[in-house]
C-alpha positions in Angstrom: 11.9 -26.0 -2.3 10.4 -29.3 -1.9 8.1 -28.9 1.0 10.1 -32.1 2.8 12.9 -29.8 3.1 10.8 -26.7 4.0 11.4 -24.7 7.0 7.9 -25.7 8.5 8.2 -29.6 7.8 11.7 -29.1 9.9 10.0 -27.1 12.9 7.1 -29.7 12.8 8.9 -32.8 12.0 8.6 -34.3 15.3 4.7 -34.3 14.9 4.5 -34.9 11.7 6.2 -38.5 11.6 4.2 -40.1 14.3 0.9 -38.1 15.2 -2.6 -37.5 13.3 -1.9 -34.6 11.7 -4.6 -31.6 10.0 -3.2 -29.7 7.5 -5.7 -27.0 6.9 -5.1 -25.0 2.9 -5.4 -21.1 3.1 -6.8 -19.2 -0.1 -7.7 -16.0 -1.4 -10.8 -15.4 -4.0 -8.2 -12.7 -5.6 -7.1 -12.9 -9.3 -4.0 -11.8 -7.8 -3.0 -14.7 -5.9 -4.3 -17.4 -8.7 -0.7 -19.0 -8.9 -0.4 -18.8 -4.9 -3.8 -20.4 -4.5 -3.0 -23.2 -7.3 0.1 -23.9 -6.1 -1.4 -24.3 -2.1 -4.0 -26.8 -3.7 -1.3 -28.9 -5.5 0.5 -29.1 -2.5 -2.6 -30.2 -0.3 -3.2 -32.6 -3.2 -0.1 -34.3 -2.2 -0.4 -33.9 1.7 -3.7 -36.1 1.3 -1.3 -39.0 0.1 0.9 -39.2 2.9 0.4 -42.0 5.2 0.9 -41.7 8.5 1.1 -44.9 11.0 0.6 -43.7 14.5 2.3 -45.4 17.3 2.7 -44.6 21.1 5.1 -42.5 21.8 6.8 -44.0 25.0 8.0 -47.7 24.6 9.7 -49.5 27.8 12.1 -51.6 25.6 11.9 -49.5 22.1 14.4 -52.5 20.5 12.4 -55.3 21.5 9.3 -53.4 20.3 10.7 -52.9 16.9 11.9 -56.6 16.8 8.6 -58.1 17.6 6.8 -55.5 15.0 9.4 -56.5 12.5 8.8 -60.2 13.4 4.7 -59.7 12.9 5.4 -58.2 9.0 7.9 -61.3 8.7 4.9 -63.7 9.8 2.0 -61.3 7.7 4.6 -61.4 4.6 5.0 -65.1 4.8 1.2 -66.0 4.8 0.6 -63.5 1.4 3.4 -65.8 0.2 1.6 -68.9 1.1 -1.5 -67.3 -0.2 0.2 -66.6 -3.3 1.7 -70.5 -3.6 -2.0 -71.8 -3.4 -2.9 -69.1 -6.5 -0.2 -70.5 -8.4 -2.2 -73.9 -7.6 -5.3 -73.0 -9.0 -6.9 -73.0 -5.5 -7.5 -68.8 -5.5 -9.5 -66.6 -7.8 -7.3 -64.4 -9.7 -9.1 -60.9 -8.6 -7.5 -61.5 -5.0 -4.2 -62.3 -6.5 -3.7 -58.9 -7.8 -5.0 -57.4 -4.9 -2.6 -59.9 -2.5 0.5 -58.7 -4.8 -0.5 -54.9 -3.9 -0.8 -55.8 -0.7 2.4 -57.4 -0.7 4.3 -54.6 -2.3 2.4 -52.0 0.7 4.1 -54.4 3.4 7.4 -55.0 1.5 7.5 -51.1 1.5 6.7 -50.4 5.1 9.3 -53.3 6.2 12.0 -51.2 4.9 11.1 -48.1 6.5 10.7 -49.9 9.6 14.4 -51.4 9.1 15.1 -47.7 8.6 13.5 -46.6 11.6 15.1 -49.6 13.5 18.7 -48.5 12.3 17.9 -44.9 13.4 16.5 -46.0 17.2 19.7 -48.1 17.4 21.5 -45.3 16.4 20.4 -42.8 18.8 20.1 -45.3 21.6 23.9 -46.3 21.0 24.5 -42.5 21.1 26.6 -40.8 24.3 25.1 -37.8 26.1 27.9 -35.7 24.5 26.7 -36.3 21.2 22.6 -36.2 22.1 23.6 -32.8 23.4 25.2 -32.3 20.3 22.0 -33.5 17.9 19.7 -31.6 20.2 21.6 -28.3 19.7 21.8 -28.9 16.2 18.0 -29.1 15.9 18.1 -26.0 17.8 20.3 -24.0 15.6 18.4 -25.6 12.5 15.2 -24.5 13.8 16.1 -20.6 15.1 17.8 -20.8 11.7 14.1 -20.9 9.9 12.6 -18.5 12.7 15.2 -15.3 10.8 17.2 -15.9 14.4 14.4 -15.8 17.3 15.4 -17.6 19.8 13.1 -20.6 21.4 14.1 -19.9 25.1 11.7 -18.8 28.1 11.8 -15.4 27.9 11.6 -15.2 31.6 14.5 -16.7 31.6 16.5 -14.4 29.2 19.0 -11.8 30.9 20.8 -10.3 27.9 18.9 -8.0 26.2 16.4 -8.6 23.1 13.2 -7.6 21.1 10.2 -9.3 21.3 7.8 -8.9 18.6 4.3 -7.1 18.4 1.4 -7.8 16.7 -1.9 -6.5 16.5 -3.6 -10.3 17.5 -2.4 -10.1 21.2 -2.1 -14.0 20.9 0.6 -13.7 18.7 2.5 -10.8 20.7 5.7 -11.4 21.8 6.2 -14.9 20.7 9.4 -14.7 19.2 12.3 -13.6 21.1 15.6 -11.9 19.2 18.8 -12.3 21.2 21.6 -9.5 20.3 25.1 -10.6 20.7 27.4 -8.6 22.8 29.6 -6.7 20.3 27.5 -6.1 16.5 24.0 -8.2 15.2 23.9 -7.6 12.2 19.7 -7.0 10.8 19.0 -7.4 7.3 17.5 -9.5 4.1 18.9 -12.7 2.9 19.8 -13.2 -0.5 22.0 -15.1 -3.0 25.0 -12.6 -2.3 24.6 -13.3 2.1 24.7 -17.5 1.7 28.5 -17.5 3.0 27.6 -14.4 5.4 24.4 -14.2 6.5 22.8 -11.5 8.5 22.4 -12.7 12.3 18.9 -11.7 11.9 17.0 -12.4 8.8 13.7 -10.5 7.9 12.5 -10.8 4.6 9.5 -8.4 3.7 8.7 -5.1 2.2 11.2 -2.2 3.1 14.1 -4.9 4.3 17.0 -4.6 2.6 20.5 -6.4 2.5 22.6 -4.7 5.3 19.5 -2.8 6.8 20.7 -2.2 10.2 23.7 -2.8 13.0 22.5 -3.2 16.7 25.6 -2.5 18.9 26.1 -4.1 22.7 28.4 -2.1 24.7 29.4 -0.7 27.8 25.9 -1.3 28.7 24.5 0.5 26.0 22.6 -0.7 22.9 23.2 1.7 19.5 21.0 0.9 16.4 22.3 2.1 13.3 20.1 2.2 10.0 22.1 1.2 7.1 21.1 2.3 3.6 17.8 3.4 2.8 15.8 1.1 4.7 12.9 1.9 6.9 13.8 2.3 10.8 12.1 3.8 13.3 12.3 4.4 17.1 9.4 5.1 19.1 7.1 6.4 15.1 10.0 8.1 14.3 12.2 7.7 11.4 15.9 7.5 11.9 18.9 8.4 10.0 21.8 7.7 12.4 23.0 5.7 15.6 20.1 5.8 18.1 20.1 4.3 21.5 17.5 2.0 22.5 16.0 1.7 25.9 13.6 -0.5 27.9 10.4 -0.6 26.3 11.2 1.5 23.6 9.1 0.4 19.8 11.2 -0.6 16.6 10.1 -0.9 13.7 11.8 -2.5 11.0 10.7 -2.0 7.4 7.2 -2.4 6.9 5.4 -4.6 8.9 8.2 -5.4 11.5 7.4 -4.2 14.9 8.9 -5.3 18.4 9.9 -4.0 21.8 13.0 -3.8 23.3 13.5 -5.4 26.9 16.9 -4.9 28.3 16.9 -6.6 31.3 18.2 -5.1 34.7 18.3 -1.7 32.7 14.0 -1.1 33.0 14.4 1.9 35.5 16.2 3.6 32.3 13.5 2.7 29.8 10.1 4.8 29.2 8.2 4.6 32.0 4.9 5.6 30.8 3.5 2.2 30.7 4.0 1.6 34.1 4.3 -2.3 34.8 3.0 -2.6 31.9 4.4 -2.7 28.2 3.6 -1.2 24.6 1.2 -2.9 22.3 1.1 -3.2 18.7 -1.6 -0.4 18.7 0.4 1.6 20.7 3.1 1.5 17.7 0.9 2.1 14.9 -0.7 5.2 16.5 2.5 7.1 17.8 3.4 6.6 14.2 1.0 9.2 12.7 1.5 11.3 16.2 5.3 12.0 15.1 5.0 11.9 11.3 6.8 14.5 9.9 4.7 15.9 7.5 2.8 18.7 6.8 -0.4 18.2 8.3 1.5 17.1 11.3 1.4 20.5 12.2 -1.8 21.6 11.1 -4.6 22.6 13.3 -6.4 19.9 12.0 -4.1 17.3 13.2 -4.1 18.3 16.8 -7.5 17.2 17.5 -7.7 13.9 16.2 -9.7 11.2 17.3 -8.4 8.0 18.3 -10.1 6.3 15.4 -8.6 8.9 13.2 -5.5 8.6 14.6 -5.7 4.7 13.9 -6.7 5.5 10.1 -3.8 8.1 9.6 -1.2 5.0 10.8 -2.5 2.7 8.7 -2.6 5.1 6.0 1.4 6.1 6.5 2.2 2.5 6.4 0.5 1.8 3.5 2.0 5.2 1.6 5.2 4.0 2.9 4.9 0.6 1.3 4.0 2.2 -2.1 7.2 4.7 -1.9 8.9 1.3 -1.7 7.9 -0.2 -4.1 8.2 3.0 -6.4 11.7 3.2 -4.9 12.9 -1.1 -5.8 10.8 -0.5 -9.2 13.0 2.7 -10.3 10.0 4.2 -10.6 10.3 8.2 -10.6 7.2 8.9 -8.1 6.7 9.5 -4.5 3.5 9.5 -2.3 2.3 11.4 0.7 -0.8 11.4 2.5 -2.8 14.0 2.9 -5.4 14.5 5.6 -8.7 17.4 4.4 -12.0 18.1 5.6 -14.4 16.4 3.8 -17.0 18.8 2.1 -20.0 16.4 1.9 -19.7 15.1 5.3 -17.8 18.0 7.2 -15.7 14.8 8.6 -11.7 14.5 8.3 -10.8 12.4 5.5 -7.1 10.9 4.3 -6.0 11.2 0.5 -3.2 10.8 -1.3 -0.7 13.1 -3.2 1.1 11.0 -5.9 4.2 12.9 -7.5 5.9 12.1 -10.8 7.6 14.1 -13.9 3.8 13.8 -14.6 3.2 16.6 -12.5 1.0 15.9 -8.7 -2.6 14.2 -8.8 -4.6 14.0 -6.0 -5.6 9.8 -5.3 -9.0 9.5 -3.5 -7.9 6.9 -0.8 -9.9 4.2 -2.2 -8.5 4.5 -5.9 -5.0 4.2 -4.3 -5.9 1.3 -2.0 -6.7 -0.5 -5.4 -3.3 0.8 -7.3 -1.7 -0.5 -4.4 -2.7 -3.7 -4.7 -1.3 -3.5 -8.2 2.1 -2.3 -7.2 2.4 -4.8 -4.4 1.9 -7.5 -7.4 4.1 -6.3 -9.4 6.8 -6.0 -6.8 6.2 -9.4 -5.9 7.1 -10.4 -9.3 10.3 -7.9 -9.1 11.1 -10.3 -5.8 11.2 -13.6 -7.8 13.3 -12.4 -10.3 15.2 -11.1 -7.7 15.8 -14.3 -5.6 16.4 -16.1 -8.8 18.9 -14.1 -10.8 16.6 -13.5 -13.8 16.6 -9.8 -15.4 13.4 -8.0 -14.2 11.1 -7.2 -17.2 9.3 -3.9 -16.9 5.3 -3.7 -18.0 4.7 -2.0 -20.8 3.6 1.9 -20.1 0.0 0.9 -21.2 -0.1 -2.2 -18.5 2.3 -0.3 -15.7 0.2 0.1 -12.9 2.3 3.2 -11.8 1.1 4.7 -15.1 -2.3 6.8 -14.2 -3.8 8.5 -17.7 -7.3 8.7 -15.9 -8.7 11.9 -15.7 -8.3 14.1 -12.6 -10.4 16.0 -10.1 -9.1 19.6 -9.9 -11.4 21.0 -7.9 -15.0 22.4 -7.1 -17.5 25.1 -7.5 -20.2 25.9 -5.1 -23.0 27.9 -6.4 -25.8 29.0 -4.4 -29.0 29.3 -5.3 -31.1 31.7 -2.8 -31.0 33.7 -5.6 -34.0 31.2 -7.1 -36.0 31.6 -4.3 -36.9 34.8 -5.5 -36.4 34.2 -9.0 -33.6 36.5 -10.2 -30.6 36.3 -12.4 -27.3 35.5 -10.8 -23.7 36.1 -12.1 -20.5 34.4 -10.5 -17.2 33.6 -10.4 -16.7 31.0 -7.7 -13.4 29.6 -6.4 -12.4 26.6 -7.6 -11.7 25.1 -4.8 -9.7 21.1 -4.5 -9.8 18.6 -2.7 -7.2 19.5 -0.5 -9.0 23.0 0.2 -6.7 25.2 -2.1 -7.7 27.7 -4.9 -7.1 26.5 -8.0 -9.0 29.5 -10.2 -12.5 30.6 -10.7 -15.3 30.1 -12.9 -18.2 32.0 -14.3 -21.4 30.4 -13.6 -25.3 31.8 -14.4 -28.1 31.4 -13.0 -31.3 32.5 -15.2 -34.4 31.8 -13.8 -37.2 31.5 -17.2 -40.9 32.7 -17.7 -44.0 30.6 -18.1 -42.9 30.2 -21.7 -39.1 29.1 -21.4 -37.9 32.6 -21.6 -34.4 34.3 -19.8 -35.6 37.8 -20.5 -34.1 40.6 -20.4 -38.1 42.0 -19.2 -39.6 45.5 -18.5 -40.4 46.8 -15.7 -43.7 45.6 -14.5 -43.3 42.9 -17.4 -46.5 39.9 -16.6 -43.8 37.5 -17.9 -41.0 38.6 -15.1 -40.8 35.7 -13.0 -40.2 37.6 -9.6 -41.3 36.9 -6.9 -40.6 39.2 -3.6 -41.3 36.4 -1.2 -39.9 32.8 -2.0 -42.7 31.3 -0.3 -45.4 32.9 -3.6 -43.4 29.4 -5.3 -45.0 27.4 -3.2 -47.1 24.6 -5.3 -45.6 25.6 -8.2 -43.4 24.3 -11.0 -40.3 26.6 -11.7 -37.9 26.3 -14.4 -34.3 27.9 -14.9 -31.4 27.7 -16.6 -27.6 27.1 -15.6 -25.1 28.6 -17.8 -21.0 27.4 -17.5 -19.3 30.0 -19.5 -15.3 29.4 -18.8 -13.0 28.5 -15.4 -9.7 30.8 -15.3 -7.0 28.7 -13.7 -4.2 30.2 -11.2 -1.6 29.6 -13.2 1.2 32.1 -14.2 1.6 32.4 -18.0 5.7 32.5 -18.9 6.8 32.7 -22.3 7.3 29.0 -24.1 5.4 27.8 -21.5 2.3 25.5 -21.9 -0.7 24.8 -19.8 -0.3 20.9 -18.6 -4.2 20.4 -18.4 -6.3 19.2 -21.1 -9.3 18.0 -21.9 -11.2 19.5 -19.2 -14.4 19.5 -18.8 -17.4 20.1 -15.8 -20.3 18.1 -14.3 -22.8 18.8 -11.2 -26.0 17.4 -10.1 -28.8 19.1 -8.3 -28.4 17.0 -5.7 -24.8 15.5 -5.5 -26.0 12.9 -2.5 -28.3 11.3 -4.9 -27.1 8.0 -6.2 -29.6 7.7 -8.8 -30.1 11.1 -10.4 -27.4 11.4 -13.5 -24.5 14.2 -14.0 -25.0 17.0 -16.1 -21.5 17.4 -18.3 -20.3 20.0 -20.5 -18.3 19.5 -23.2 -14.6 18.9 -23.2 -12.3 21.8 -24.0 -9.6 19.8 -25.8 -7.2 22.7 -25.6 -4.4 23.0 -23.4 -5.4 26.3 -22.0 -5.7 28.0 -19.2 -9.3 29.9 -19.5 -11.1 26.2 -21.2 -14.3 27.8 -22.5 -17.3 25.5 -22.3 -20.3 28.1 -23.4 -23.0 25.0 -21.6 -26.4 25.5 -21.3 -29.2 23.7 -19.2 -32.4 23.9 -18.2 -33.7 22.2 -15.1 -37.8 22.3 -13.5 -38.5 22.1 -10.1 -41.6 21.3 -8.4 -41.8 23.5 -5.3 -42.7 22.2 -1.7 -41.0 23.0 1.5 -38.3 21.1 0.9 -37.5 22.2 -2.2 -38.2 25.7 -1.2 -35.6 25.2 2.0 -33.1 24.1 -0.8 -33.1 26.9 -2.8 -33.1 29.2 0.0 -30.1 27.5 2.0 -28.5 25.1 -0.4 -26.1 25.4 -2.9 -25.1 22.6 -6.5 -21.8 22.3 -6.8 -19.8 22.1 -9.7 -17.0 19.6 -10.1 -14.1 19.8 -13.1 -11.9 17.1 -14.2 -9.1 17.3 -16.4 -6.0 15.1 -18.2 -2.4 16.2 -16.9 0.4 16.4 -19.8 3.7 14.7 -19.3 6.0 17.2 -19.9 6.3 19.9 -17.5 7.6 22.1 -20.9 6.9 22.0 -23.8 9.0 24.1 -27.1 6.1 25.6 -28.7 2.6 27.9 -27.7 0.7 27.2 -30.3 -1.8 25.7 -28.1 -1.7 28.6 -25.4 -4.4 31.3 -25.5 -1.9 34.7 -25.4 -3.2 38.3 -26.6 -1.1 40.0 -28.6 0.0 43.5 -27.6 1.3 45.8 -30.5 2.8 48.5 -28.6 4.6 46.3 -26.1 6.2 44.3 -28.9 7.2 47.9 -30.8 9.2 48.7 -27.8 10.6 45.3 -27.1 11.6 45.8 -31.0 13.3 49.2 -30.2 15.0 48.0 -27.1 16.6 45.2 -29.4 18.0 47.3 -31.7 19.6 49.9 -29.4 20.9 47.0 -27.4 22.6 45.5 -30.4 24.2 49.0 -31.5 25.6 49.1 -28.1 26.9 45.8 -28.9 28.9 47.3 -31.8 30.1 49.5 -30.0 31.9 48.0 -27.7 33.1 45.6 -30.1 34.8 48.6 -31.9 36.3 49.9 -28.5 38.0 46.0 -28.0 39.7 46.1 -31.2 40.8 49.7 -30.7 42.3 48.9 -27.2 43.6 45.7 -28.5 46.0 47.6 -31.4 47.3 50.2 -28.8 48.7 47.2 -26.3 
């Protein structure tokens, strides 16, 4: 709407028409919000052109004031008419005509909003107490109205009860008061189809919806019920039917809606943990990931949380709980969940996220779905719009859906140690591949071939000059060593079923010597481009080390590790294995053969028994 009629040029309409006003224009340096930030510069562009005459505010005789100002235009008006009369003679130069004419047409315009303003004093002051009363509730209603319902009384002075809201800039805490009726307040979003019934209190954000919830006041009780599928919870916890509400307990509604509930006269039946005291918004966020009900609520891990981890896994369920939103308004077939693992570099606890789709799962690293979130969030903005305005939503193309990920995937990692270099001797194994959320995913086969002076892998004699062996690692010392890592295949742990197809591809492996340094580049192998389950990558490279103490320490106690990445297939099934690596067993298939045939004479048979019972009957 026109920002006169805006909610905010109502709520500050009093200052705004007789005060110096600031109006200070909020942007973001995100592509995202281009249009936002456009639009918010237009309208300061016009904010800049409003002129405001400031006057006092208290006036002894307000009608005699406005005569005698109205009587000093009539005077000012009159001499630019005089002055214009002498033009007319010849006696002016003609660049102060034009500029007496504009003046003239500035005053001739503010003498009719000062009639205006005149009318409307006489108005008011001609005006009973019965119907100021009247205009002043009016304002009230108008302005609770654009507040979603909140109430602008002293909450000291409220009896009934109410939330207040949180937020996580104390300043801002419990600043607007919601009243609930006695009977049914009805909570939800306002939209086209609500205009003749509104909800009595009107949030409009992410995971609001049309009928959300129903707070009941009865009989001394108050009984929230969710409605729908929106998001509702009661002290972090999600709720699916009618809960009471007590003094001081948190409510969150939707996404980012947060208050506390004060029943007045009823506090010795609230939660008394807080003493005199009262929740905060912090409070609310962290008993969140304390009573989320999911699986690593109940891990070890999760019971010995720090309170800044604690703060990071809240944050992290709200956001998740955004995207399943959004996922959820967009139609979009795919769920998230976070994930909470030990990180293997730093040995720290770490949040992920597991996004699920017909796709199959992939494993988001926390940063890649802070950025897809952004996306979605964009997206469902422009969902919103169409929404409010009746237009038929238009879904992205699959190539520009940010819900779409064809990037390829982590699936896990190798660590191979190499104390077997500090003495110089071959090493065969098959590691675990291990994810990122610290399950096997298979095994691969990794060498490590330590070379002569010439290059050489061997095999060598006994007592062979060229043998590189050493029978203490500290004989390296000083010395340049070279060696040879050798990827032969991974064997995933995946059951092979008849029709069935592997949903990997393109998989393929990279490691570096030292996986902390920024500036040292991967080693890859090629990509298997075979939907397989045992990709074979038959990679080959040779490294040289210069051997100090440090370097000696790492091949004694450290390890490389071994990461392999991979494209997931849409279709869970596919009709064919052509692309699936199967051996062929010949006598297994001779005695699946036989079975077949004896099965179908036994078929016969009974066939011929039917038709011979049905001709006795």
């Amino acid at each position: 709407p026109n920002f006169r009629d805006s909610k905010l040029t109502l709520l500050l309409q009093g200052s705004m028409t007789n005060g110096r006003v600031i109006m200070i224009a909020a942007l973001s340096p995100a592509s995202i919000c281009y249009e936002e930030s456009m639009s918010t510069l237009r309208f300061a562009d016009r904010i800049k052109k409003v002129k405001i005459k400031v006057s006092k505010n208290v006036m002894l005789d307000p009608v005699a004031d406005i005569k005698k100002a109205m009587e000093e235009m009539r005077s000012a008006m009159q001499a630019e008419i005089n002055s214009l009369k002498k033009q007319a003679a010849g006696t002016e130069d003609p660049e102060s005509v034009v500029n007496l004419q504009s003046a003239l047409k500035e005053q001739q315009a503010e003498a009719e909003q000062m009639r205006a303003a005149y009318e409307q004093r006489m108005k008011e002051l001609s005006e009973t107490n019965e119907d100021r009363a009247k205009r002043a509730n009016d304002i009230r209603t108008a302005q609770e109205k654009a507040l979603g319902g909140a109430t602008l009384m002293d909450k000291d002075a409220i009896k009934d009860p109410h939330l207040r809201n949180l937020h996580e800039d104390s300043r801002l805490a419990e600043t607007l008061i919601y009243l609930l009726k006695n009977g049914v307040t009805r909570v939800g979003r306002a939209n086209k189809d609500s205009q003749e019934n509104p909800p009595d209190l009107e949030f409009n954000g992410m995971g609001i919806i049309k009928e959300h919830a129903e707070i009941k006041w009865a009989d001394g009780k108050v009984i929230i019920t969710p409605g729908g599928n929106g998001r509702t919870l009661v002290n972090g916890k999600p709720i699916q039917g009618p809960t009471e509400l007590k003094h001081n307990y948190r409510l969150w509604l939707g996404n980012n809606y947060a208050f506390r509930f004060v029943f007045p006269t009823k506090e010795y039946q609230g939660d008394h943990q807080f003493g005199d005291g009262s929740p905060d918004y912090a409070f609310a966020e962290q008993e969140i990931a304390q009573n989320a009900s999911l699986e690593m609520a109940n891990s070890p891990m999760a019971s010995h949380l720090s309170k800044e981890m604690l703060v990071r896994l809240s944050e992290s369920l709200k956001k998740v709980e955004q995207a399943n939103i959004i996922a959820k308004d967009l139609g979009k077939n795919m769920e998230f969940e976070v994930k909470m693992f030990k990180n293997r570099l730093t040995n720290e606890n770490d949040v992920a996220v597991m996004a699920s789709s017909n796709r199959g799962q992939r494993v988001w690293p926390w940063e890649k779905f802070e950025q897809k979130l952004t996306e979605f969030s964009a997206e469902w903005e422009r969902w919103m719009r169409n929404q409010s305005t009746g237009e038929r939503y238009q879904r992205q193309k699959e190539q520009d859906d940010p819900f779409n990920d064809d990037e390829p995937q982590l699936i896990g990692e190798a660590d191979i140690w190499l104390q077997s270099l500090a003495n110089m001797m071959e090493f065969d194994c098959d590691a675990p591949v291990i994810s990122v959320l610290s399950k096997t995913e298979g095994r691969m086969n990794v060498s490590l071939l330590p070379c002569d002076s010439e290059g050489g892998v061997g095999p060598w004699e006994d007592d062979d000059c060229m043998d590189p062996f050493v029978e203490e690692p500290t004989e390296l010392l000083g010395q340049t060593i070279q060696f040879r890592i050798r990827i032969h295949d991974t064997i995933f742990n995946t059951k092979v079923e008849k029709s069935s197809a592997c949903r990997l591809s393109h998989t393929w492996c990279r490691y570096k010597l030292n996986i902390g340094d920024a500036d040292e580049p991967w080693s890859s192998t090629p990509v298997c481009k075979q939907n397989t389950f045992n990709p074979k990558f038959a990679f080959e490279k040779e490294h040289t080390l210069e051997i100090t103490e440090q370097t000696l320490n790492f091949l004694r106690t450290g390890k490389i590790i071994i990461q392999i990445w991979g494209n997931m297939e849409d279709s869970p099934q596919v009709a064919s294995n052509e692309n699936v690596e199967e051996e062929s067993d010949p006598a297994l298939d001779a005695e699946i053969a036989a079975k077949r045939l004896i099965l179908k004479e036994l078929e016969e048979e009974v066939a011929g028994k039917m038709r011979l019972l049905a001709a006795l009957l």
